[in-house]
Structure formats: C-alpha cells, structure tokens
C-alpha positions as CSV (number, residue, x, y, z in Angstrom):
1,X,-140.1,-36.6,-183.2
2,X,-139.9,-40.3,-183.5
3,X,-137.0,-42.2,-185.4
4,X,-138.3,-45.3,-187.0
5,X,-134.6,-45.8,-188.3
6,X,-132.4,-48.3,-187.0
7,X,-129.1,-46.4,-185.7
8,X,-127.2,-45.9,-187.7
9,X,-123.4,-44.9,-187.1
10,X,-122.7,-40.9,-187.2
11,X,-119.5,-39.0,-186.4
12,X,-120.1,-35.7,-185.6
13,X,-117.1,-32.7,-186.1
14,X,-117.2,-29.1,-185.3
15,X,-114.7,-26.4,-184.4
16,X,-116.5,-24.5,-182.0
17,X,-119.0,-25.8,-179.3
18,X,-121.7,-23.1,-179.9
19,X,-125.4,-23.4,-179.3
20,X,-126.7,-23.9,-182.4
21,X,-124.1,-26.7,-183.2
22,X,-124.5,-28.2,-179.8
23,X,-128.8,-28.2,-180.6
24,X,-127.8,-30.3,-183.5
25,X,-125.4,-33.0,-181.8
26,X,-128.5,-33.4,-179.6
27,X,-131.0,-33.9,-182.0
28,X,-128.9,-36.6,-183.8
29,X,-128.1,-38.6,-180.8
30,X,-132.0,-38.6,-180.8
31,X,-131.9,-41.1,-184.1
32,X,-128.5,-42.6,-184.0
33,X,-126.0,-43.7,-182.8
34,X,-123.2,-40.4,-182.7
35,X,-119.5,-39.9,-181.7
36,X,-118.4,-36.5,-181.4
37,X,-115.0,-34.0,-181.8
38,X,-115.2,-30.9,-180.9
39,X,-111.5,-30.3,-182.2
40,X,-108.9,-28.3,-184.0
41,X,-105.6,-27.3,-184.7
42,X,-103.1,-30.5,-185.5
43,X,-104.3,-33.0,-182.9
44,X,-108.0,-32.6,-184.6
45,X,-107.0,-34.3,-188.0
46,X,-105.7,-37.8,-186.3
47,X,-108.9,-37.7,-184.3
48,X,-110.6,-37.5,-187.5
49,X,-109.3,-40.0,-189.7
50,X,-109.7,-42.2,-186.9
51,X,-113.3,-42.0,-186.3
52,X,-114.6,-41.9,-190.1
53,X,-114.1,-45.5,-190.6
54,X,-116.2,-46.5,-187.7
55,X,-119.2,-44.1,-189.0
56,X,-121.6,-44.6,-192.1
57,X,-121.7,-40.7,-192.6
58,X,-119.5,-37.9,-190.7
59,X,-121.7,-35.0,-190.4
60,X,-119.4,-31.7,-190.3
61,X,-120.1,-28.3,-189.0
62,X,-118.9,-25.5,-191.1
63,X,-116.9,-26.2,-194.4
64,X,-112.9,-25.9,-193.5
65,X,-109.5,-28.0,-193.8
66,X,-111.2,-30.2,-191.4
67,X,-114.3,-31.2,-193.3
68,X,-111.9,-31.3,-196.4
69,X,-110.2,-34.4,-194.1
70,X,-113.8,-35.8,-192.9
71,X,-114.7,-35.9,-196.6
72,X,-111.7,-37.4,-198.0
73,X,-111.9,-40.1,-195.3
74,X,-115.1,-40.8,-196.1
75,X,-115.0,-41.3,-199.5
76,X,-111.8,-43.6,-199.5
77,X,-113.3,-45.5,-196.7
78,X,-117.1,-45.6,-199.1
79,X,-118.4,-44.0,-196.0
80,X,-120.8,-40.9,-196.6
81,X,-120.1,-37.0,-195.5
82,X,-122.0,-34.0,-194.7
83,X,-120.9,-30.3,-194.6
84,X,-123.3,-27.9,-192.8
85,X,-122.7,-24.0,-193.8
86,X,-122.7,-21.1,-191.4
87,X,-121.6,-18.1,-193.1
88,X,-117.8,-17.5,-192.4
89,X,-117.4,-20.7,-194.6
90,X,-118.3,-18.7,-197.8
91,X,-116.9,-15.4,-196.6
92,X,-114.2,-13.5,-199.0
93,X,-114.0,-10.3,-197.6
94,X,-110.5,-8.6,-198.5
95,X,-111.9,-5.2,-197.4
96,X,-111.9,-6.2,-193.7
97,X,-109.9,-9.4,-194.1
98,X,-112.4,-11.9,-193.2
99,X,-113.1,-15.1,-195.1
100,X,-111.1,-18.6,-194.9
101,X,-111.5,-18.1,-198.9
102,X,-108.8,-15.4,-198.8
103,X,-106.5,-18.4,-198.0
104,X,-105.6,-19.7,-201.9
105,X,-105.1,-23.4,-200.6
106,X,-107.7,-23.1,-198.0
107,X,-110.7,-22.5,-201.1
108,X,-108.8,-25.5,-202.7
109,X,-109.6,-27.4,-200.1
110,X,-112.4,-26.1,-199.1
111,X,-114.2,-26.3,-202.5
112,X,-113.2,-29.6,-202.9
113,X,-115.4,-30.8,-199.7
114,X,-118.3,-29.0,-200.5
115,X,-118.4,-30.7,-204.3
116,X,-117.6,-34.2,-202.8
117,X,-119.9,-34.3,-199.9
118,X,-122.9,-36.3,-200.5
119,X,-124.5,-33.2,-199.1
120,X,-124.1,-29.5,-198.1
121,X,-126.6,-27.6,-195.7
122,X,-127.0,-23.8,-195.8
123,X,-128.6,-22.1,-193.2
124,X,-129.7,-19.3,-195.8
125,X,-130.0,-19.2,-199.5
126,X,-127.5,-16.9,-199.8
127,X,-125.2,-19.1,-198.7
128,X,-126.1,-21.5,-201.2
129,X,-125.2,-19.2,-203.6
130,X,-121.8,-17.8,-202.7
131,X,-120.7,-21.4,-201.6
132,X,-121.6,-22.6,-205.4
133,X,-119.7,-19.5,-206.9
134,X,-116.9,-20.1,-204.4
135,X,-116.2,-23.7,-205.8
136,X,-117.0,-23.0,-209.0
137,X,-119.7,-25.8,-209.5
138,X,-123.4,-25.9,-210.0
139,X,-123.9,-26.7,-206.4
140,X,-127.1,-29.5,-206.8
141,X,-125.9,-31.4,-203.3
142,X,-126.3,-27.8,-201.9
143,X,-129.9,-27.3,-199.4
144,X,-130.9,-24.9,-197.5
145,X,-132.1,-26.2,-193.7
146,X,-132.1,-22.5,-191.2
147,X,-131.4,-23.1,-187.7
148,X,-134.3,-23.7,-185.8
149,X,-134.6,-21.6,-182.5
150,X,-137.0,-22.0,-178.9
151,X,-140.0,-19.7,-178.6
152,X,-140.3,-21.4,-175.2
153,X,-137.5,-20.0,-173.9
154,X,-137.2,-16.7,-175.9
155,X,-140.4,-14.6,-175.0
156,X,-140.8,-11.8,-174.4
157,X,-141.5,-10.1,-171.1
158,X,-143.0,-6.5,-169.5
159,X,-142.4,-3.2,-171.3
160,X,-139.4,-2.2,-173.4
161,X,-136.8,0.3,-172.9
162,X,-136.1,3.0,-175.6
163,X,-132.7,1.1,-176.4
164,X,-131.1,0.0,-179.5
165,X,-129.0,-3.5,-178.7
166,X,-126.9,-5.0,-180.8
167,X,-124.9,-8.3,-179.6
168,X,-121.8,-9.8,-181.8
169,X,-119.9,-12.2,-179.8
170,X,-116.4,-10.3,-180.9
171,X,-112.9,-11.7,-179.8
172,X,-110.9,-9.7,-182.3
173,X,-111.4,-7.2,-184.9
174,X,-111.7,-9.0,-187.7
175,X,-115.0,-10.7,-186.8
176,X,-115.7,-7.1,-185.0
177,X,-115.7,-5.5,-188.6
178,X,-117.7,-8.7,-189.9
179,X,-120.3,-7.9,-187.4
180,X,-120.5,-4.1,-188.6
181,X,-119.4,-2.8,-185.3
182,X,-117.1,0.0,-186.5
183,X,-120.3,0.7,-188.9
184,X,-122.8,0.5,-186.1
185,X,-120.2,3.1,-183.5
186,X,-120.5,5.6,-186.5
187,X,-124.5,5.4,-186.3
188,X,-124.4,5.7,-182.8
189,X,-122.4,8.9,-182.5
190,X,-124.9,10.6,-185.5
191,X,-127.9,9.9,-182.8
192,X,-126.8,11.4,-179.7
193,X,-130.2,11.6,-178.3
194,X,-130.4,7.1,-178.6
195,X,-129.0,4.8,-176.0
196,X,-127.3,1.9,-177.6
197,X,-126.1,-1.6,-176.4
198,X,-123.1,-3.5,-177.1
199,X,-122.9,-7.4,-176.2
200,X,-120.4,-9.2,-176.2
201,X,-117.0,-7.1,-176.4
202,X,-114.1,-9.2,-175.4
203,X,-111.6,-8.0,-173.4
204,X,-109.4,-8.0,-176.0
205,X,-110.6,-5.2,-178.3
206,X,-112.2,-3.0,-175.6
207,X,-110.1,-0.6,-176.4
208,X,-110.6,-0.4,-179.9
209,X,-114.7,-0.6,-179.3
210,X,-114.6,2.3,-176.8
211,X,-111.9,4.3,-179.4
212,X,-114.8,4.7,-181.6
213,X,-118.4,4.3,-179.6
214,X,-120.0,7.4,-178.4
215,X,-120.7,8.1,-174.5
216,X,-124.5,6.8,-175.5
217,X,-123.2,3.6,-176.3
218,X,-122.8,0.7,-173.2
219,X,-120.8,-1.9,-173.7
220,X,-120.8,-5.3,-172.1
221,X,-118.9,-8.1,-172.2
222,X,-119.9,-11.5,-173.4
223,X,-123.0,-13.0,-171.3
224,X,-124.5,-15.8,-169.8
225,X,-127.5,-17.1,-172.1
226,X,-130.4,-16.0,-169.3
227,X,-128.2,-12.6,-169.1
228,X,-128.4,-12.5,-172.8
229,X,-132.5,-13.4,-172.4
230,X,-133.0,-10.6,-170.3
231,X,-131.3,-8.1,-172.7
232,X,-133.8,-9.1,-175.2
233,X,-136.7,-8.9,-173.4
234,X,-135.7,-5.0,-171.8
235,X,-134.4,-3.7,-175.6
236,X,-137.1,-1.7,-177.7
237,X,-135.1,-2.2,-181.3
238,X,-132.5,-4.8,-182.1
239,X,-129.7,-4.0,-184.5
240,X,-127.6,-6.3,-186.5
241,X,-125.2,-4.1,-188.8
242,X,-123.4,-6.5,-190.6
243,X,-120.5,-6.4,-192.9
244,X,-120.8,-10.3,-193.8
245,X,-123.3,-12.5,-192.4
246,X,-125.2,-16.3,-192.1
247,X,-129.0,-16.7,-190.4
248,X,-127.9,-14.8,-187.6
249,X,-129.4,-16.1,-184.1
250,X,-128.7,-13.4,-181.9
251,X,-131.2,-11.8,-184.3
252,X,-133.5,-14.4,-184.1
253,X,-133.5,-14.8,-180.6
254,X,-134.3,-11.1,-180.3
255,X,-137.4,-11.4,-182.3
256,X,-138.5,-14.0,-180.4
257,X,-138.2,-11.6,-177.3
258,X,-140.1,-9.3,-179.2
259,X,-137.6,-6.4,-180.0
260,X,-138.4,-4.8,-183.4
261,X,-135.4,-6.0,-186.0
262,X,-133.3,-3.5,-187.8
263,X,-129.8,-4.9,-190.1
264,X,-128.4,-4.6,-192.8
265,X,-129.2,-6.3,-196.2
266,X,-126.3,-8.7,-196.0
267,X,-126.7,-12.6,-196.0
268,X,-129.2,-14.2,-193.8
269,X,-130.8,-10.8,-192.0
270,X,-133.5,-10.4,-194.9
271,X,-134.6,-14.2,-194.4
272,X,-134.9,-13.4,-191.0
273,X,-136.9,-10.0,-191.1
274,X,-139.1,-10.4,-194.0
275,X,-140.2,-7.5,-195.0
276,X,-138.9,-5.1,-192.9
277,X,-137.2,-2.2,-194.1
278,X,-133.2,-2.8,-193.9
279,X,-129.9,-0.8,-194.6
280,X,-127.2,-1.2,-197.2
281,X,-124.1,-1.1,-195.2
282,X,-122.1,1.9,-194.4
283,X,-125.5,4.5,-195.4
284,X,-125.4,6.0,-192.0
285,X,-127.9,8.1,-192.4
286,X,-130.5,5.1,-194.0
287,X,-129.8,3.3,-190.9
288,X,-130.3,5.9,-188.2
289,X,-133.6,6.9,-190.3
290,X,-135.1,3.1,-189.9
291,X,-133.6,2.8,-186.1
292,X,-135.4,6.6,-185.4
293,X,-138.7,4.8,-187.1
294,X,-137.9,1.5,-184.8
295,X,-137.8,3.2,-181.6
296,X,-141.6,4.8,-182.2
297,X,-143.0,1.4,-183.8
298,X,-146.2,-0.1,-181.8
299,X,-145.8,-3.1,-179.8
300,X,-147.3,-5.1,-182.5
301,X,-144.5,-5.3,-184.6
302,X,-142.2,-6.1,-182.3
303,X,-144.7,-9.2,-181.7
304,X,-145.0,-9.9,-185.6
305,X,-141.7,-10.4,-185.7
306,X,-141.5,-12.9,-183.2
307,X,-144.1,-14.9,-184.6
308,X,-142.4,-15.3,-188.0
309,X,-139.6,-16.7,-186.2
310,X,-141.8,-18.8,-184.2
311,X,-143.4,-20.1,-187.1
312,X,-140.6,-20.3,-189.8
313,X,-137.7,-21.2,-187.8
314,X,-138.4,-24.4,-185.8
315,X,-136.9,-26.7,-183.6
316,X,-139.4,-29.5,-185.0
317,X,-138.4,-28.3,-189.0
318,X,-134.8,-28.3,-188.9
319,X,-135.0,-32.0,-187.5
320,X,-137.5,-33.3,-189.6
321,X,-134.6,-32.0,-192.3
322,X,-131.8,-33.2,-191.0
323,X,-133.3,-36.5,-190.7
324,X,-135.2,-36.5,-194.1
325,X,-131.7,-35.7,-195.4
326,X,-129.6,-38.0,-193.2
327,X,-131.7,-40.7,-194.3
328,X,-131.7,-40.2,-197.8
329,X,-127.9,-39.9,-198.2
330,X,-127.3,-43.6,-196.1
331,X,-130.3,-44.7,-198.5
C-alpha cells in the first residue's frame, strides 16, 4: 500500500531477528523513515537511549527491560513508544519455569512499559488479556493486530504423507516444555502405529528429546525456510501441543501448505484453527483421538484451513494496522 504520510522518524528495537519481526521492520521502512537495533544484553541499553531522541515514536518488539528503557526514553524525551506482544512477554509459567513475569523486578518493569506506551499490539486476544492482568490495569492502549503470513509462498503442493509434524524452534528445555514437546513425546509413544516429525531440535537438548520420543518419532534439526516449506507441503496433520503460546506461525504457515491443524487450546492456536476440534494439554488420550481423526480427514479440510489463513491473516491487514495505528499515535 501507499503512504500518503510524510516520513516520519521511527526507531525500531527487537531482541531477536526472526521473520515475523524482520516482515515488520520492512513494512515500516515502507512509510518512514526507520533506524534499527537488533540488540541485547548491556551494550543494547546505550544503543537505545541514544536513538530515542532522534525518533518521534520507537516501535518495540516484545515487552522486556528493554522496551521498559525505549519507553522511559521516550516519554522524558515527549517522544512516543510502542510495544508489540508475542506471547513469551505475558508468560508466567512456574510449572515449567517459563515466563519473564517469574522475574519480580522484571513484571515491575515490564508492566510499567506496557501502561506507559502510547500503544500495545497483541498478536491474539488472549494476549490482550493476560498482559492487562499482568500489570494490573484495564489495558485500553492494548489492540490486537495478528501477524500477517504469505499464501504466495506457503501452498501447498502434491499429495500428503500419513505424518504428524510438529516444528518448535527449541534451544533449551524451557522453551521445549513451552512448546509441549515432552507432552507431544508422550502422545507419540501411545500411537505406535503414526509417524511423527520433530523440527527444530537444537543440538543442545537432543538428548533430552530422543530420552523421551518413541522410535516413530524423527527428529530434525532447525531448517532452512524452503526446507521448512517442503515439510509442510509432504505432512498430512500438523501438531502444535503447546504448554504456553502467542499466534503461532509455524502453525499458520502449515495451514497455508494445506496440512490439517491439530493443538492444544492454549493462547493463539484457537484463533488460528477456528473451529476445529483442539486438546487441553496433557489429555493424551483427547489428543491422539483428534490426531487418529486428522490423519483420515479429506483433502478439503486441509484446504479450508488454508484459506482462513489466507483470508484472515494478511500481509495487506497487519500493515494497513500498523499504519492506521502509527499514524494515530504521532497524530
């Protein structure tokens, strides 16, 4: 789309250079005029609190220490801020130890960025919610913009193979047991007659993965995104079985490929499937039953699935928001 703005000044922070944050610093640099961080540990917070005086609005990705500084910055400088939620932002998980919230002085912080920005953006509603609760505030600069994903690129292709893939991007266990792999190894071993796919095991926790998945179970190691494409298109049934959870896009991106979702009913996965029958986590049997079900669907619901992504989860929509937003906040 067309800007009609004139540039104005953005400073753009995130942690991690993933693809969904990377999409975003494109689309910006579309409208304005953006410098970038992609920083963190001590060096980041020099970095900064010397860029948020030269901007008119810093726009954050994920709430942390660091958009706690961006914020601050911003509103001692009269400059505005933005704090984009992903889902590990609002996590408090003590059961698996996931969450930045466990951290007392961390939620201090953290809450006090998300009820000081001039806006917060949640890629699900449930994230709205939890990230309200966790500051303790009514959360009215809190709206909810999903990530928008390609149906260009993700289609899918030729006939499916009677496999069950699950990918989780896992570097340690923490974010393993977020990702409801330990869950998902426990399915897997209950149906000895389904092949299952693991994605994105680091090196790292092999050994724990492999401790606990069955021989039925493959497991890979982190892939290249056409790798990753491929994956999609071969797999019959796509499984997220999530502890904790945002909008997740490996789950998207599967849809789009045409693989028939299963998940649990944690965070974003309902948004995504609609109304598809899901899980509570750790029922073992209720999610072998829906996987068995998966497996013998038709086609056709593997292609309904991708066009509800297709249509609900834009490229074109999340712009048009982030703009529409942008815009209103610099007035």
């Amino acid at each position: 789309m067309e800007s009609a703005l004139s540039p104005a000044k953005i400073f753009f922070h995130s942690t991690v250079r993933t693809p969904f944050v990377e999409e975003d610093l494109t689309t910006l640099k579309k409208h304005f005029e953006v410098r970038f961080s992609f920083s963190c540990g001590p060096a980041a917070v020099p970095a900064i609190l010397s860029e948020v005086p030269r901007a008119e609005l810093t726009f954050n990705w994920f709430a942390s220490v660091y958009s706690f500084v961006a914020v601050s910055a911003a509103r001692l400088a009269g400059k505005k801020s933005l704090v984009v939620l992903g889902g590990v932002d609002v996590a408090k998980e003590p059961e698996i130890g996931y969450g930045l919230w466990l951290s007392p002085w961390k939620g201090a912080l953290v809450g006090r960025a998300l009820r000081h920005a001039d806006a917060v953006l949640s890629v699900d509603p449930s994230l709205s919610r939890q990230a309200a609760a966790r500051a303790k505030y009514a959360g009215r600069n809190i709206e909810y913009v999903p990530t928008g994903y390609d149906s260009r690129y993700w289609v899918p292709l030729g006939s499916k193979q009677q496999v069950v893939l699950t990918v989780a991007g896992c570097r340690d266990t923490v974010r393993a047991r977020a990702k409801g792999i330990d869950f998902l190894c426990t399915v897997a071993r209950n149906l000895p007659d389904v092949r299952f796919r693991l994605v994105g095991v680091d090196a790292g926790i092999d050994d724990w993965v492999h401790s606990m998945a069955p021989p039925t179970m493959e497991i890979l190691p982190f892939l290249s995104r056409e790798e990753l494409r491929r994956e999609y298109q071969s797999a019959k049934v796509y499984c997220q079985p999530s502890f904790a959870e945002g909008l997740p896009n490996s789950l998207c991106e599967a849809m789009l490929c045409g693989c028939v979702p299963v998940g649990t009913d944690v965070g974003g996965i309902p948004t995504a499937v609609g109304g598809r029958p899901l899980a509570r986590y750790g029922d073992v049997t209720g999610l072998g039953d829906i996987l068995r079900e998966a497996l013998v669907a038709p086609e056709s619901v593997g292609l309904e699935g991708r066009d509800r992504i297709a249509r609900t989860f834009t490229y074109e929509r999340r712009e048009s928001e982030l703009i529409r937003i942008i815009s209103r906040v610099l007035g």
